[in-house]
C-alpha positions as CSV (number, residue, x, y, z in Angstrom):
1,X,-57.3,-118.4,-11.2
2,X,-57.7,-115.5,-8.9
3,X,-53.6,-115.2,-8.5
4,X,-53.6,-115.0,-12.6
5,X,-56.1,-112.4,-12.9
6,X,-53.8,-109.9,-13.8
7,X,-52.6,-112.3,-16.6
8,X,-55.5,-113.1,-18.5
9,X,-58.4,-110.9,-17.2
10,X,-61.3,-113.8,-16.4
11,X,-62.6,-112.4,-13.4
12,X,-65.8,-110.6,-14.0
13,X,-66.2,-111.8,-17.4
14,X,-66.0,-115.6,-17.1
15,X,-66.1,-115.9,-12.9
16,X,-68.2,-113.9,-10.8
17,X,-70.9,-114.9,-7.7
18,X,-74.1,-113.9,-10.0
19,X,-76.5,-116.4,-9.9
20,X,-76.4,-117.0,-14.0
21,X,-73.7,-118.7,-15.9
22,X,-72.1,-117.2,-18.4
23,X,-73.6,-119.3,-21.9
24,X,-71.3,-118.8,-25.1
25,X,-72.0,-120.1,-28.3
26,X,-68.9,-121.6,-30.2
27,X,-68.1,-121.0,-33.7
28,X,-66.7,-124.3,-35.4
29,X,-62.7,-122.8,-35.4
30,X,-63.5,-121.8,-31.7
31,X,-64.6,-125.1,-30.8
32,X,-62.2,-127.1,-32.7
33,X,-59.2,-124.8,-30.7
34,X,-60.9,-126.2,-27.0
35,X,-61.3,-129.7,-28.7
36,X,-57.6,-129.7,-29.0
37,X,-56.9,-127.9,-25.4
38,X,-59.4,-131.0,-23.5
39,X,-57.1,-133.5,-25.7
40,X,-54.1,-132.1,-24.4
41,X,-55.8,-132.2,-20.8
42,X,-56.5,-136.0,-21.8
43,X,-53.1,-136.6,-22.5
44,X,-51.1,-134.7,-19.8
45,X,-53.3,-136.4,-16.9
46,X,-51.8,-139.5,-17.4
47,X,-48.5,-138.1,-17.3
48,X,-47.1,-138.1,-14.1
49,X,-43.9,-136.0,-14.6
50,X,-42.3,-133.2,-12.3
51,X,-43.4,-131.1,-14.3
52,X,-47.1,-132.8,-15.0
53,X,-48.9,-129.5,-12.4
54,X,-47.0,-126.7,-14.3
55,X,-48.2,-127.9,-17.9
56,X,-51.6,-128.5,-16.1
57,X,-51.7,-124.8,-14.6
58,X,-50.5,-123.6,-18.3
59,X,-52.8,-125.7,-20.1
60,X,-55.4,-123.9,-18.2
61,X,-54.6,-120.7,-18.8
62,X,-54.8,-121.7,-22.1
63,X,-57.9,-122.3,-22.0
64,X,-59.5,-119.9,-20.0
65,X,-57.9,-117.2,-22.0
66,X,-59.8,-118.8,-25.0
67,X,-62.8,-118.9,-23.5
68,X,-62.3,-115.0,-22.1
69,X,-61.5,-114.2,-25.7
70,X,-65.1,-115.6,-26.8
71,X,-66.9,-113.8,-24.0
72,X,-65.5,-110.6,-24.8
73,X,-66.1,-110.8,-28.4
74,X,-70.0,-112.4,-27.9
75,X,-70.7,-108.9,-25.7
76,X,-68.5,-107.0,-27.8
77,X,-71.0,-108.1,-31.0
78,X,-73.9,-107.2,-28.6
79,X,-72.7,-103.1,-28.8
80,X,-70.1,-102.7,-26.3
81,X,-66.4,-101.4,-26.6
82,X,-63.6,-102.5,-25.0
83,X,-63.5,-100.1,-22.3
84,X,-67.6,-101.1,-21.9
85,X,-66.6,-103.9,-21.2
86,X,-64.4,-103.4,-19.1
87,X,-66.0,-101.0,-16.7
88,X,-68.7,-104.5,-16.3
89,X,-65.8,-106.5,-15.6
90,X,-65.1,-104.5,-12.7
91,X,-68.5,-103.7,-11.7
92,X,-68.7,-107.8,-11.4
93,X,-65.3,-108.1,-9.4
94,X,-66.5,-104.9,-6.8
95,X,-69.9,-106.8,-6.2
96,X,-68.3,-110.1,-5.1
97,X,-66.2,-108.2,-2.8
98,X,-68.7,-106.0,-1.9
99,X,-72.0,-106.9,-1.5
100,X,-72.6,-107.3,1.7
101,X,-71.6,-103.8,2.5
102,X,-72.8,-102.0,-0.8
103,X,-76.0,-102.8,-1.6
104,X,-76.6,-99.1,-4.1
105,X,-75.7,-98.8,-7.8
106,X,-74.4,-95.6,-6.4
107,X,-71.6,-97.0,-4.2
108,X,-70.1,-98.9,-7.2
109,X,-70.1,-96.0,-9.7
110,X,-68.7,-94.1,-7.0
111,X,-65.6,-96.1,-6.8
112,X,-65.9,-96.7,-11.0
113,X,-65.4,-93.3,-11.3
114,X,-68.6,-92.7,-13.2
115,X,-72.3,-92.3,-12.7
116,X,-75.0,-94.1,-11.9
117,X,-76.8,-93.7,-15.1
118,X,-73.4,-94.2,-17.5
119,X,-73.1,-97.7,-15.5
120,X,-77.0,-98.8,-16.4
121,X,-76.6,-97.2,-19.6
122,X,-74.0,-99.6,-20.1
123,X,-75.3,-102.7,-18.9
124,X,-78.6,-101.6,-21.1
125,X,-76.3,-101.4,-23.9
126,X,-74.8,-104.6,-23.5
127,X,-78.4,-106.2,-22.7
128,X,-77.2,-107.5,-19.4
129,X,-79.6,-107.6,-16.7
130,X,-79.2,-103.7,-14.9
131,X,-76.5,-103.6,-12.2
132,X,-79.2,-103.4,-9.3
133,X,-80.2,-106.9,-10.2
134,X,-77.1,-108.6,-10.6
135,X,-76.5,-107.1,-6.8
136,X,-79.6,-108.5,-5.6
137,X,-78.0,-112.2,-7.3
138,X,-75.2,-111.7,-5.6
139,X,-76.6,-111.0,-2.4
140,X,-79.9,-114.0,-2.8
141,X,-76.9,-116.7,-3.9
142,X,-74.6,-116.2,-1.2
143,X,-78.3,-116.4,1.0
144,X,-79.1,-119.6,-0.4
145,X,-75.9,-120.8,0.0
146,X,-75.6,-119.9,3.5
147,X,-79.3,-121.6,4.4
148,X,-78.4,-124.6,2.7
149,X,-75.3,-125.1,4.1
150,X,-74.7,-123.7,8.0
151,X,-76.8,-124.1,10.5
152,X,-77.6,-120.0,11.2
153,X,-81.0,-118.7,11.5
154,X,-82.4,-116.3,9.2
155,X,-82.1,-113.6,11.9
156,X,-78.1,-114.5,11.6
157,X,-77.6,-114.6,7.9
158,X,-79.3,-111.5,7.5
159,X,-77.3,-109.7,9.7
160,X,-74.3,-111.5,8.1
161,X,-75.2,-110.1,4.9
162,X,-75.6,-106.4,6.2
163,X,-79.1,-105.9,6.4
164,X,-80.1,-103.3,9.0
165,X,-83.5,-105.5,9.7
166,X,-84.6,-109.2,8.9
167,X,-87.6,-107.4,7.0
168,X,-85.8,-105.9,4.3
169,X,-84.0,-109.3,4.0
170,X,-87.1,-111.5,3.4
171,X,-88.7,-109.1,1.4
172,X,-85.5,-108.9,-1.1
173,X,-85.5,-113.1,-0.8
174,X,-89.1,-113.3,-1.5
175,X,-88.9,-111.0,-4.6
176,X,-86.1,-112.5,-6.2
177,X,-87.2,-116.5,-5.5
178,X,-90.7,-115.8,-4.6
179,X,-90.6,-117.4,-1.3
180,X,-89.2,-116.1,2.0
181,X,-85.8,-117.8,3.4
182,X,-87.7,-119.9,6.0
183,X,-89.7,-121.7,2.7
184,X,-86.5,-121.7,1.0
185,X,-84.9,-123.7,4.2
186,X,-88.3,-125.9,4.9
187,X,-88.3,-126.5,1.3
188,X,-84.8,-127.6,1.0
189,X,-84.8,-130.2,4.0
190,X,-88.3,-131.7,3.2
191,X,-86.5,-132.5,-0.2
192,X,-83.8,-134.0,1.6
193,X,-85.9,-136.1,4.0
194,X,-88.0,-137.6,0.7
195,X,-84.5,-138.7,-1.1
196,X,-83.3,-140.3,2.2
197,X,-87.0,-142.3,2.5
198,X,-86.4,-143.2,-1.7
């Protein structure tokens, strides 16, 4: 939905490379409204139409502009105005872009356009974890991802992910997963080795 951004404003409030989902709780005219979106879904996939992918596409939208509504109200009802909100929207959006570069609260406020302490103040506000943290997510998932799922060394992926030394890495991996990448990747493949023998 990246291309539709700029339509229904998702990113950053639905979508973003944090290691938490986003968890909304459904009132029962909210979930009756994305009961009758899935039914729709049900019906138009057996459809096989020209136009079956364009209803599909809308249909989405739909839907994702439903569920945006409810996450911007349930943070909205948590003490934040619209142009709170906002601001962690695109705090979100600039850390998936920018993580491995910007790794400072400062950086981000500096291209937000505010300060340091309005942008914590605003995540407090909201009680979101502070922006610090959800950088360090953004920075251990794409880790993990990248130990599960290449075949570079530790040395690599921290120099991948813009670290000036593989010390700084490991301590930042240990401290957010309390266990260093190379436990993380041991871990991981004696896992593996046990389903394969079951």
């Amino acid at each position: 939905m990246r291309d539709h951004d700029h339509e229904i404003s998702c990113n950053g409030i639905l979508f973003y490379g944090a290691q938490t989902f986003a968890i909304h709780n459904l009132d029962p005219v909210e979930r009756e409204s994305a009961h009758q979106i899935f039914q729709l879904f049900k019906v138009e996939f057996e459809k096989k139409d020209p136009v079956h992918g364009e209803m599909l596409v809308s249909l989405l939208k739909v839907l994702i502009i439903i569920l945006t509504r409810i996450g911007k109200k349930q943070v909205r009802a948590i003490d934040g105005n619209s142009q709170e909100i906002e601001l962690i929207r695109r705090f979100n959006l600039l850390v998936d872009l920018n993580f491995r570069q910007q790794k400072q609260i400062n950086d981000y406020a500096f291209e937000l356009g505010v300060s340091a302490k309005k942008l914590s103040s605003t995540f407090k506000k909201a009680k979101l974890d502070p922006p610090l943290t959800r950088i360090h997510q953004r920075i251990i998932l794409e880790a993990k991802r990248l130990l599960l799922f290449s075949l570079k060394s530790v040395t690599e992926i921290s120099d991948e992910l813009g670290f000036e030394d593989m010390s700084q890495f490991s301590k930042l991996f240990k401290k957010i997963t309390n266990e260093s990448p190379s436990q993380f990747k041991t871990g991981i493949s004696e896992r593996q080795s046990q389903e394969q023998q079951n």
